[in-house]
Each structure stands twice: as C-alpha cells, then as structure tokens.
C-alpha positions, 0 to 999 in steps of 0.5 A: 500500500502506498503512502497515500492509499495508507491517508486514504484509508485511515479517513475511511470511516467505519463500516455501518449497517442498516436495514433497508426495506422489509428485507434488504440489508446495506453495508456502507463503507463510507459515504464519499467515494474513494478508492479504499471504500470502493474495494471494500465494497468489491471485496466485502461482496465476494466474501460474502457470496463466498461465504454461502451466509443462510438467507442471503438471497442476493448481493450488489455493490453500489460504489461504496456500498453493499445490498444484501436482500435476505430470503425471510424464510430462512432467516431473520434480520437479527440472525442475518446481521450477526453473521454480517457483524461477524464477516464485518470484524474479520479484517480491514475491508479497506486494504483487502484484496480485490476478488478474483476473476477480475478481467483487464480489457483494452478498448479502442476509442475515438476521442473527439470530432463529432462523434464524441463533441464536447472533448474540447470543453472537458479538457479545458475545464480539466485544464488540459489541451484536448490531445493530452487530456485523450492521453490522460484518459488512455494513460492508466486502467480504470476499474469498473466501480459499479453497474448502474443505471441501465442495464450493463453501465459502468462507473469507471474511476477514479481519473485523477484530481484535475478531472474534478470537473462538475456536471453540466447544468443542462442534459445533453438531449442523447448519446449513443451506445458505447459513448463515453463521458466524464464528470467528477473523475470518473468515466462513463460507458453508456449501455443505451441510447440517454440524455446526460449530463455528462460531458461526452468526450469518446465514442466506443464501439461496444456493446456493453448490454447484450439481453441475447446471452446468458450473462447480459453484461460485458463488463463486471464490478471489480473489472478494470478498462484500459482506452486506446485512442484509434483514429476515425477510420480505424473507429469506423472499421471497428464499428462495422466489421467487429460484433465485440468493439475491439474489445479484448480481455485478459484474466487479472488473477 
C-alpha cells in the first residue's frame, strides 16, 4: 500500500449497517467515494457470496456500498446481521484484496470530432489541451466501480484530481451506445441510447448490454478498462466489421 492509499484509508470511516426495506440489508463503507471504500465494497461482496451466509438471497455493490436482500424464510434480520457483524470484524475491508476473476480489457476509442463533441470543453475545464487530456484518459486502467443505471453501465474511476470537473447544468438531449463521458473523475460507458449530463468526450464501439446471452453484461464490478485512442477510420472499421468493439480481455488473477 502506498503512502497515500495508507491517508486514504485511515479517513475511511467505519463500516455501518442498516436495514433497508422489509428485507434488504446495506453495508456502507463510507459515504464519499474513494478508492479504499470502493474495494471494500468489491471485496466485502465476494466474501460474502463466498461465504454461502443462510438467507442471503442476493448481493450488489453500489460504489461504496453493499445490498444484501435476505430470503425471510430462512432467516431473520437479527440472525442475518450477526453473521454480517461477524464477516464485518474479520479484517480491514479497506486494504483487502480485490476478488478474483477480475478481467483487464483494452478498448479502442475515438476521442473527439463529432462523434464524441464536447472533448474540447472537458479538457479545458480539466485544464488540459484536448490531445493530452485523450492521453490522460488512455494513460492508466480504470476499474469498473459499479453497474448502474441501465442495464450493463459502468462507473469507471477514479481519473485523477484535475478531472474534478462538475456536471453540466443542462442534459445533453442523447448519446449513443458505447459513448463515453466524464464528470467528477470518473468515466462513463453508456449501455443505451440517454440524455446526460455528462460531458461526452469518446465514442466506443461496444456493446456493453447484450439481453441475447446468458450473462447480459460485458463488463463486471471489480473489472478494470484500459482506452486506446484509434483514429476515425480505424473507429469506423471497428464499428462495422467487429460484433465485440475491439474489445479484448485478459484474466487479472
């Protein structure tokens, strides 16, 4: 662990418990996002599926946190979160491992022209020049922090802190599948056709939702995502001869 990830989880408040709904259970590892609380999430959610806890029917990450929605046939809150209180106290969430069976996909992506329009706008807000913001965005994977939103989107982050730039104020009125967009240093890869208020700065060629397989989504929590920045032609050359986007993967571990 470096010096500043070591900060980093020393201010990373307790994890807290609380019932939601008749029969839902949450575990929040904090209430900003940082990258301590987020694997404390990822990781905390694989050793609970691992676990096989009694009447835990299902589990989810959030960004920092984690829904368990209990099978009340087979349990009750009461028992259900003294064995999560267990789970809880058995190590520091914050520095643990990241689950196995993460993957590392390399995807090709247009920045700019018209197809990915407001380039120029976040970088200036970001304080770079809009080659060198696409270089930045390219220059490091980001993890996959949660699905959200529609079907198969990911949150990808964190950028660093230059990439603090803020939402617009108006939606724009629709972005493509596969666009990719920036606010608040994370990423956004869109699963369907949205407004947003995200600023859309690239254009993928991934189909991240895909009803027609047996697992759905491209992409998982915990997976991590490296942009190649690839021309116009090689973009349109993707998009109309790869059904995958260009997208390759590798195990992580």
């Amino acid at each position: 662990m470096t010096g500043s990830d070591a900060t980093q989880t020393r201010h990373c408040r307790r994890p807290a418990m609380q019932p939601l709904g008749v029969d839902g259970v949450s575990v929040s590892f904090g209430s900003d996002l940082t990258e301590a609380a987020n694997r404390a999430a990822l990781a905390f959610r694989a050793s609970v599926e691992g676990a096989d806890l009694p009447g835990v029917a299902e589990v989810a990450t959030a960004l920092t946190s984690v829904y368990l929605r209990l099978d009340l046939s087979c349990t009750d809150h009461a028992t259900a979160r003294a064995a999560l209180k267990g789970l809880l106290a058995s190590r520091n969430w914050y520095d643990a491992a990241l689950p196995q069976g993460r993957r590392l996909w390399r995807v090709p992506a247009l920045f700019g022209t018209d197809l990915a329009p407001q380039l120029h706008e976040a970088a200036a807000l970001a304080g770079l020049s809009p080659a060198d913001a696409a270089t930045a965005i390219c220059a490091a994977p980001l993890r996959v922090q949660t699905i959200g939103f529609a079907p198969g989107q990911p949150y990808l982050g964190q950028l660093p802190s230059q990439w603090d730039i803020p939402r617009q104020t108006g939606l724009t009125a629709r972005v493509p599948v596969g666009a990719l967009a920036v606010a608040i240093r994370q990423m956004v890869l869109f699963s369907v056709s949205t407004p947003t208020g995200w600023r859309h700065v690239g254009q993928t060629a991934l189909r991240l939702f895909q009803p027609e397989k047996d697992d759905p989504f491209l992409l998982r929590p915990g997976d991590e995502v490296l942009f190649q920045s690839v021309t116009r032609a090689e973009y349109e050359n993707i998009r109309a001869t790869d059904p995958a986007g260009g997208a390759v993967a590798e195990r992580l571990g």
